[in-house]
Structures are given as C-alpha cells and as structure tokens.
VOVOFI-809331 format. One line per 5 residues: number of its first residue (from 1); their letters; for each residue x, y negated, z negated of N, C-alpha, C. Coordinates in Angstrom, 2 decimals. Layout:
BEGIN
NUM> a> X:Y:Z:X:Y:Z:X:Y:Z ~ ...
//
This chain:
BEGIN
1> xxxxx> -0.39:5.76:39.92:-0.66:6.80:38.96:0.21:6.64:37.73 ~ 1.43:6.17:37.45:2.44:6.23:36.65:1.72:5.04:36.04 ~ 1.38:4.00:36.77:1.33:2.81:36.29:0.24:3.07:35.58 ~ -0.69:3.22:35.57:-2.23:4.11:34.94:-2.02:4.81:33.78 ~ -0.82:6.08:33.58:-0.98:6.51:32.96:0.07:5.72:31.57
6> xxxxx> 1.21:5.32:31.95:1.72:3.66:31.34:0.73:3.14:30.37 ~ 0.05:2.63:31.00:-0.97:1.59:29.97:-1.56:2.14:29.34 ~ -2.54:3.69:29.67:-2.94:4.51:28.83:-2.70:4.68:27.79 ~ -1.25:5.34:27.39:-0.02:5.57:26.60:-0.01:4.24:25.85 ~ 0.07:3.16:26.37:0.06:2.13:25.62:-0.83:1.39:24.64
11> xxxxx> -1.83:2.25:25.10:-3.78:1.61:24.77:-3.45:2.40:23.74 ~ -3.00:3.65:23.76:-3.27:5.12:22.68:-2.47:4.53:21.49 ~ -1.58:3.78:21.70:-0.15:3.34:21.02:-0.59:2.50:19.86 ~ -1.07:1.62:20.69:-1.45:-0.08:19.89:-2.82:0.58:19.27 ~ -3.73:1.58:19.80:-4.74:2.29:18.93:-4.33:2.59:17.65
16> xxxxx> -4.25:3.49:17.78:-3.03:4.45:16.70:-2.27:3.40:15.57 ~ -1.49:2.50:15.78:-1.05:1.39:14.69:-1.86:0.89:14.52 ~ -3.04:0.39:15.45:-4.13:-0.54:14.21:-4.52:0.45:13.48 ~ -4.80:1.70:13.50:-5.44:2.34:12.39:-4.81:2.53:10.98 ~ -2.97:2.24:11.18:-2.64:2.65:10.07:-2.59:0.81:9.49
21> xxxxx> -3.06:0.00:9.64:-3.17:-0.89:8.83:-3.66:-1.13:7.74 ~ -3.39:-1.91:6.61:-4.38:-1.60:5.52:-5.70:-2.33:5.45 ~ -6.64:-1.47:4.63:-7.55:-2.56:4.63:-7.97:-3.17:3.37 ~ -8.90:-4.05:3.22:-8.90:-4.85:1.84:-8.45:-5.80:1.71 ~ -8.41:-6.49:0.64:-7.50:-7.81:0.65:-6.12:-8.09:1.21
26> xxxxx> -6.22:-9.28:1.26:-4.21:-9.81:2.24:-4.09:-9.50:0.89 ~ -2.43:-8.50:1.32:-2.38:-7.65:-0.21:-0.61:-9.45:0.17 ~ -0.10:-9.22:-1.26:0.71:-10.33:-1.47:1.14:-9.82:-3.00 ~ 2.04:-10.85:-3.25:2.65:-10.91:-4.76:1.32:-11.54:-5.69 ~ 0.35:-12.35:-5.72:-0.55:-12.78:-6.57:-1.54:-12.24:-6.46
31> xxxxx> -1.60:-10.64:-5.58:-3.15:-10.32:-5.77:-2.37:-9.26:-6.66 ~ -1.25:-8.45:-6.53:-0.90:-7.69:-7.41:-0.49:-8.10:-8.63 ~ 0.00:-9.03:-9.03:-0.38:-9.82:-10.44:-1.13:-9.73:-11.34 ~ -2.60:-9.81:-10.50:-3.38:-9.45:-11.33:-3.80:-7.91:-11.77 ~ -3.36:-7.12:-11.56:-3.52:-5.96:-11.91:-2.81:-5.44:-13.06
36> xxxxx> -3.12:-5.37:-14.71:-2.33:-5.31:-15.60:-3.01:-3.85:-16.36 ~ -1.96:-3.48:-17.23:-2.02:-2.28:-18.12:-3.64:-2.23:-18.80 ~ -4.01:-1.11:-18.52:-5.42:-0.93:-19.45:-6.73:-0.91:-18.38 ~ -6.52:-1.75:-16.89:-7.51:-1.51:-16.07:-7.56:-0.02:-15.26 ~ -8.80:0.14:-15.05:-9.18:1.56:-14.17:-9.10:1.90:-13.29
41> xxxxx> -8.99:2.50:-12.28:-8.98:2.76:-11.38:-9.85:1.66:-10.47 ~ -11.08:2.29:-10.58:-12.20:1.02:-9.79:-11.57:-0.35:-10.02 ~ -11.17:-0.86:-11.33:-10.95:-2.12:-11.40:-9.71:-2.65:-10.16 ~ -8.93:-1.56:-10.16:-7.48:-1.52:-9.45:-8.16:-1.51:-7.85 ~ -8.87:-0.90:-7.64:-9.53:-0.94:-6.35:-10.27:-1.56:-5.60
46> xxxxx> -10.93:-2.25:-6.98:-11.47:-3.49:-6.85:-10.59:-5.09:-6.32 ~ -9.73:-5.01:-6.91:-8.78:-5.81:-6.54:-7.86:-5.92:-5.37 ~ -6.90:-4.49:-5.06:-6.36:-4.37:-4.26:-7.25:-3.31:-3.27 ~ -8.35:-2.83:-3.19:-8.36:-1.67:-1.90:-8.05:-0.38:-2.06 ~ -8.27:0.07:-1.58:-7.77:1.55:-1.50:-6.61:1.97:-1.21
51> xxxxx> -5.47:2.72:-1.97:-3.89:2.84:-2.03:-3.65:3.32:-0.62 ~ -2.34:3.37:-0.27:-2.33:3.95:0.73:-1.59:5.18:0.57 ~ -1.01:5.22:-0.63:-0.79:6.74:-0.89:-1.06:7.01:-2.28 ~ -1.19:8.45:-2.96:-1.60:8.90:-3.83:-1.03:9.45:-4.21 ~ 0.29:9.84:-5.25:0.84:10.76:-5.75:0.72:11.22:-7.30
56> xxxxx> 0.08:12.68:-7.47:-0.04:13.05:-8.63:1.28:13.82:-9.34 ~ 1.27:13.92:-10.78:2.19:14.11:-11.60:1.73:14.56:-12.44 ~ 1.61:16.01:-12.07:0.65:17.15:-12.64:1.14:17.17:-14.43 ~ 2.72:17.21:-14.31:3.29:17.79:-15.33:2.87:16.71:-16.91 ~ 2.83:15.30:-16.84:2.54:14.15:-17.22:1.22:14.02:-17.10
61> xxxxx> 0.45:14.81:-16.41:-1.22:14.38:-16.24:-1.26:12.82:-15.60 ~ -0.54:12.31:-14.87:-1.18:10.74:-14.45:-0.55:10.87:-13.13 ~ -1.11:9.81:-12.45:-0.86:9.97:-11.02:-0.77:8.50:-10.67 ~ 0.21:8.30:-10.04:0.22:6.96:-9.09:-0.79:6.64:-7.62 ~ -0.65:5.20:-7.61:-1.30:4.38:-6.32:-0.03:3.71:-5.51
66> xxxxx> 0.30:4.01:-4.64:0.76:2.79:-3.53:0.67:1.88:-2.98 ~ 1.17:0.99:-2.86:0.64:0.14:-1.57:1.87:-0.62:-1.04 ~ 1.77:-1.14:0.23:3.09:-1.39:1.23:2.52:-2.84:1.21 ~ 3.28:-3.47:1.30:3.36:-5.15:1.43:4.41:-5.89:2.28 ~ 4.35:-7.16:2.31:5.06:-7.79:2.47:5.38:-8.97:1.22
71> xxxxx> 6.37:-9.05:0.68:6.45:-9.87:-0.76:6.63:-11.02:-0.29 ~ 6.52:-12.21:-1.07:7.10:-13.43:-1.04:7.97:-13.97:-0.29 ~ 9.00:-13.07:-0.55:10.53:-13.35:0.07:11.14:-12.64:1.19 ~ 10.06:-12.14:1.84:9.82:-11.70:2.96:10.28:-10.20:3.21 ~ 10.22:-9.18:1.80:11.13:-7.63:1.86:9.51:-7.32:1.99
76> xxxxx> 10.02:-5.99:2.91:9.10:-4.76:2.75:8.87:-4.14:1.42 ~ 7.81:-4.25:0.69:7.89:-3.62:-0.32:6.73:-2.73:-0.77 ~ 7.13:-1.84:-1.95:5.92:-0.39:-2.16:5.65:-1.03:-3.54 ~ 4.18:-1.65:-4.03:3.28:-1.92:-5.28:3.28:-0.44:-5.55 ~ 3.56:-0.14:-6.45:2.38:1.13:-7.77:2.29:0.73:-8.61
81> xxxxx> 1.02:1.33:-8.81:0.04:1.74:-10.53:0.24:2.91:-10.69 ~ 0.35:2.85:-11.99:0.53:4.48:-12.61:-0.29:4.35:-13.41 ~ -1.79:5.73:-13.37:-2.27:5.64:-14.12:-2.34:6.87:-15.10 ~ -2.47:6.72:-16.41:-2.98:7.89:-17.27:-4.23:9.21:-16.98 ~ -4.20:10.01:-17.75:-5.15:10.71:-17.37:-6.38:10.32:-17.82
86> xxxxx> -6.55:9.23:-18.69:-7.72:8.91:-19.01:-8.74:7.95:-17.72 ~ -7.30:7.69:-16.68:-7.88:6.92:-15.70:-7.18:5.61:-15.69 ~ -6.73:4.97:-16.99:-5.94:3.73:-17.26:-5.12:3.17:-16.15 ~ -4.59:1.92:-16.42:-3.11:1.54:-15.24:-1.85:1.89:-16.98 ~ -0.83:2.71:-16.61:-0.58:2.32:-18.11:0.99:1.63:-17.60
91> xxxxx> 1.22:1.81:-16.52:2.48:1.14:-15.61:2.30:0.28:-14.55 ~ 3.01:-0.26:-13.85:3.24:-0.46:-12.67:4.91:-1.15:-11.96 ~ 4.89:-1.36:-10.66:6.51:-1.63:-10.23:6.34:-1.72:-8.81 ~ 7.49:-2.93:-8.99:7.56:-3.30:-7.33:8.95:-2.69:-6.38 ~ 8.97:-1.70:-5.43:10.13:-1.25:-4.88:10.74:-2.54:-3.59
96> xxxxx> 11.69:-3.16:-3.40:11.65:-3.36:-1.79:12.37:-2.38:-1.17 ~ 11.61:-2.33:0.27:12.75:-1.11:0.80:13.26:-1.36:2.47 ~ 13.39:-3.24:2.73:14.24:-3.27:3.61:15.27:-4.18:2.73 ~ 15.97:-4.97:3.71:16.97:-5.79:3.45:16.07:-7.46:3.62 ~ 15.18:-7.38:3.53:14.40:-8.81:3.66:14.50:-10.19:4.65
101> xxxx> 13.39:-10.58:4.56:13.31:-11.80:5.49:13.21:-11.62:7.40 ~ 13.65:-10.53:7.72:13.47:-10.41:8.95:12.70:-9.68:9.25 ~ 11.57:-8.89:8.50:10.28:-8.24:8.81:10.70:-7.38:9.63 ~ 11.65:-6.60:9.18:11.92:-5.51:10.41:12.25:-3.78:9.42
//
C-alpha cells in the first residue's frame, strides 16, 4: 500500500513539472537576439512563444514579458521585453539568477 501510494505521489510529481515547462521554441541566447526594439507583441510571440510571466506597469502604461532560460554559459536566466502601450518592444534585458554552469 505505501509502495502504491509512493509512485502515485511520484507520477503526480513528474506530472505537475512537465506542465510547468515551456513551450515554443528551444528558447537560448540567439533566439532572443532576435527580438529588437519596435517589434509587437505577436512578432515577440512569434519568435519566442508565449511569456511565462506577464507583468504590467500600470503607472508607465507598458508591461513586460518573461521568459526563463538557460544562457550560453550555463546561468539560469529571466529574458524581458518591455513593451509600450502602443504594443511596441521599446526595451529589453537579460537577468541571471543562479551562480552558473551547474544547472542547479
């Protein structure tokens, strides 16, 4: 019974993380490259997928896109676009937010 309910727990587990994977292109340092000042939203989506987070910036009227990667040099890192209210990219920036290379 333990052992049953074990793997269960485990099925639910490894469920659950594939869902938060991204989807869309193998996101990387050269697909975000191409994403420069002046493209739209769709264009941005077109390219990379759908963000994985969305934060608006009511006060400024523009709102950012996210996305989590793995860079080049092997850091965890957060892509944004910042776009205008017209819809534009009129920014963007790369965060890392481990200590790199050990994918952890």
């Amino acid at each position: 019974m333990i052992r049953h309910c074990m793997a269960t727990l485990a099925v639910a587990l490894l469920t659950a993380c594939a869902g938060l994977a991204p989807t869309g292109p193998a996101r990387n340092d050269a697909l975000f490259s191409q994403i420069q000042p002046g493209m739209t939203k769709e264009d941005v989506r077109r390219v990379a997928g759908a963000p994985d987070e969305v934060m608006p910036f009511p006060l400024s009227h523009t709102d950012s896109w996210g996305y989590y990667y793995w860079d080049g040099f092997g850091y965890y890192s957060l892509y944004s676009a910042t776009f205008a209210a017209d819809g534009h990219v009129v920014s963007t920036f790369v965060r890392r937010l481990n200590d790199g290379g050990d994918h952890k």
